[in-house]
C-alpha positions as CSV (number, residue, x, y, z in Angstrom):
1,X,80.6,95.2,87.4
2,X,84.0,94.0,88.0
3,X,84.5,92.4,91.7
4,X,87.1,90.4,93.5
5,X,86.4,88.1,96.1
6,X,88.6,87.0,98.7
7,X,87.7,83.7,99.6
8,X,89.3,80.2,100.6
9,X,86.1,78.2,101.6
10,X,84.4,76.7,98.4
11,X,81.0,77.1,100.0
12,X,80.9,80.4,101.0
13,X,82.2,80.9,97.3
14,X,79.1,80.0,95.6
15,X,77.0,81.3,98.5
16,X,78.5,84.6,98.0
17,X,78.2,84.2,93.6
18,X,74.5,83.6,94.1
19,X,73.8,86.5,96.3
20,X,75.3,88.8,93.8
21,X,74.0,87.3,90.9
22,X,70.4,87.7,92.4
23,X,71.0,91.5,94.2
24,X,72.9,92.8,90.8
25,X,72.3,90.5,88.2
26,X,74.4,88.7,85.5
27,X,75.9,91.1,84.4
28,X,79.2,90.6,87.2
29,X,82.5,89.8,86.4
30,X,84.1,88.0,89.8
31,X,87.4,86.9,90.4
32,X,88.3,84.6,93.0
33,X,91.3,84.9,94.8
34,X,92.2,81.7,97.5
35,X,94.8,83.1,99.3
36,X,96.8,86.4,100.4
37,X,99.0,86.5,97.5
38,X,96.4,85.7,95.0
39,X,94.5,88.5,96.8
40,X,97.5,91.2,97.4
41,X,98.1,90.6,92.9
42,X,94.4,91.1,92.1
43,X,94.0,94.4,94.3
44,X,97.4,96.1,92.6
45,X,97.0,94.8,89.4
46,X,93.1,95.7,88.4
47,X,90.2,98.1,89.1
48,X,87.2,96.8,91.2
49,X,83.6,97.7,91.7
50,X,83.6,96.0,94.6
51,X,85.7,94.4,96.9
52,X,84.6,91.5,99.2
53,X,87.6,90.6,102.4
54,X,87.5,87.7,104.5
55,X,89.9,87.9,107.3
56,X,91.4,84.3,107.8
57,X,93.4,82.2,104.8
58,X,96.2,80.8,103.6
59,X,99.1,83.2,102.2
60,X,99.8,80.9,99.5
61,X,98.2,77.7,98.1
62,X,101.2,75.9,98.3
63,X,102.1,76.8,102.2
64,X,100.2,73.7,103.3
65,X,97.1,75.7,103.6
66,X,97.6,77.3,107.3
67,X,94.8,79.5,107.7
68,X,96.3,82.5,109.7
69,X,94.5,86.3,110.4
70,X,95.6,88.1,107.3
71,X,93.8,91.4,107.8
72,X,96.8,93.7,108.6
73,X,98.6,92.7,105.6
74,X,95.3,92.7,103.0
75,X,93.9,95.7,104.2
76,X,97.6,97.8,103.9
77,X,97.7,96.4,100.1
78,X,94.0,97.9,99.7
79,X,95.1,101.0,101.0
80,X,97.6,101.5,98.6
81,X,95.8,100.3,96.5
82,X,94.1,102.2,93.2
83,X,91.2,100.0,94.4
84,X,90.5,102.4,97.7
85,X,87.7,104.1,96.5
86,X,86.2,101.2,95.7
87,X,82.7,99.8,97.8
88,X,84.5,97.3,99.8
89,X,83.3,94.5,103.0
90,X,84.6,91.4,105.1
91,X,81.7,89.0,105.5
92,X,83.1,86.4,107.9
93,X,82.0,83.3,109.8
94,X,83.5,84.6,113.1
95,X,81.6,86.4,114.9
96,X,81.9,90.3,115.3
97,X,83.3,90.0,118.8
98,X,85.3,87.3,118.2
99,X,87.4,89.3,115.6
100,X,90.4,91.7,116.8
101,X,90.7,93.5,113.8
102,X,87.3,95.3,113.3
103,X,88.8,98.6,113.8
104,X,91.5,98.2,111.1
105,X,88.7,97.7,108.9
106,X,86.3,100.5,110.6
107,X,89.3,103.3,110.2
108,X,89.3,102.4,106.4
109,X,85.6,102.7,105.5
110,X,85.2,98.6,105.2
111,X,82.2,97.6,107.1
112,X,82.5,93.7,108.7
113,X,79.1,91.3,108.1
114,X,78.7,88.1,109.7
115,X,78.3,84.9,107.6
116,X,76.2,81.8,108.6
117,X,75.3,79.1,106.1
118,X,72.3,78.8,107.9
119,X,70.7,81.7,108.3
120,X,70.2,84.5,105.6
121,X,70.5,87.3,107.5
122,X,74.1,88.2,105.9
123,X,72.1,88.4,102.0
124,X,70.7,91.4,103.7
125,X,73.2,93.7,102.4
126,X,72.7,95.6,99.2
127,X,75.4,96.8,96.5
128,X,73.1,99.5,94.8
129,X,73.8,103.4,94.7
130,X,74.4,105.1,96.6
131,X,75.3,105.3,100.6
132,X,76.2,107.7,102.8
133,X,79.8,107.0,103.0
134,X,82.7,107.1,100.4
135,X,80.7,104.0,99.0
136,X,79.7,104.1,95.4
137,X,76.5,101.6,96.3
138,X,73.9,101.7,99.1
139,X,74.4,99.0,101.9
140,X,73.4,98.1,105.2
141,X,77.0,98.4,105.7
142,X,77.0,101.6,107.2
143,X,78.3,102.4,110.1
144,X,79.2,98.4,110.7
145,X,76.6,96.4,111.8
146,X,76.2,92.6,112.4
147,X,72.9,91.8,110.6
């Protein structure tokens, strides 16, 4: 299973490694991509099996690191993307009402989870088949929820 994580925050990183290794298993293949150009290659240059978003990062690593709200510009590359079809989700720190964009990521079939580092509830979610939606693998993504 091929997946691409967008990601700038080390932590959340391995946090987000060792949920998939335990839901799926070893047999994952994840790329890591820091910032929105790392992100925008990955997502027009390779196939996914899954797709996981987060909404605020640097464009470049070599921009000085300003974190800014990249959602508009990440989610029009997906959507052009051959990756589309592809089971795809944000899982932020920011709380659900705290974020502007969760429509822009409704309208395009990616569901939104909430991240804490101190509770578990966000390792609720599940990448097996098959959901409801245009999603290759079952979740508790669907319709968005904040677990």
């Amino acid at each position: 299973m091929n997946i691409l994580l967008i990601e700038d925050c080390e932590e959340k990183i391995l946090s987000i490694k060792e949920c998939l290794s335990y839901e799926i298993g070893n047999q994952i293949h994840v790329d890591v991509a820091k910032c929105l150009k790392d992100a925008t290659r990955n997502i027009l240059s390779k196939i996914y099996d899954l797709i996981i978003f987060d909404i605020y990062m640097p464009v470049t690593l070599d921009d000085g690191g300003q974190i800014i709200d990249i959602s508009s510009d990440i989610i029009q590359e997906y959507t052009h993307s051959a990756n589309y079809q592809c089971e795809s989700i944000v899982i932020t720190k920011y709380e659900l009402s705290d974020i502007d964009c969760v429509g822009l990521f409704n309208e395009n079939g990616v569901s939104i989870v909430h991240y804490s580092n101190e509770e578990d509830k966000w390792k609720k979610i599940s990448f097996f088949p098959a959901c409801s939606n245009k999603h290759q693998f079952s979740c508790a993504l669907c319709p968005i929820t904040q677990l």
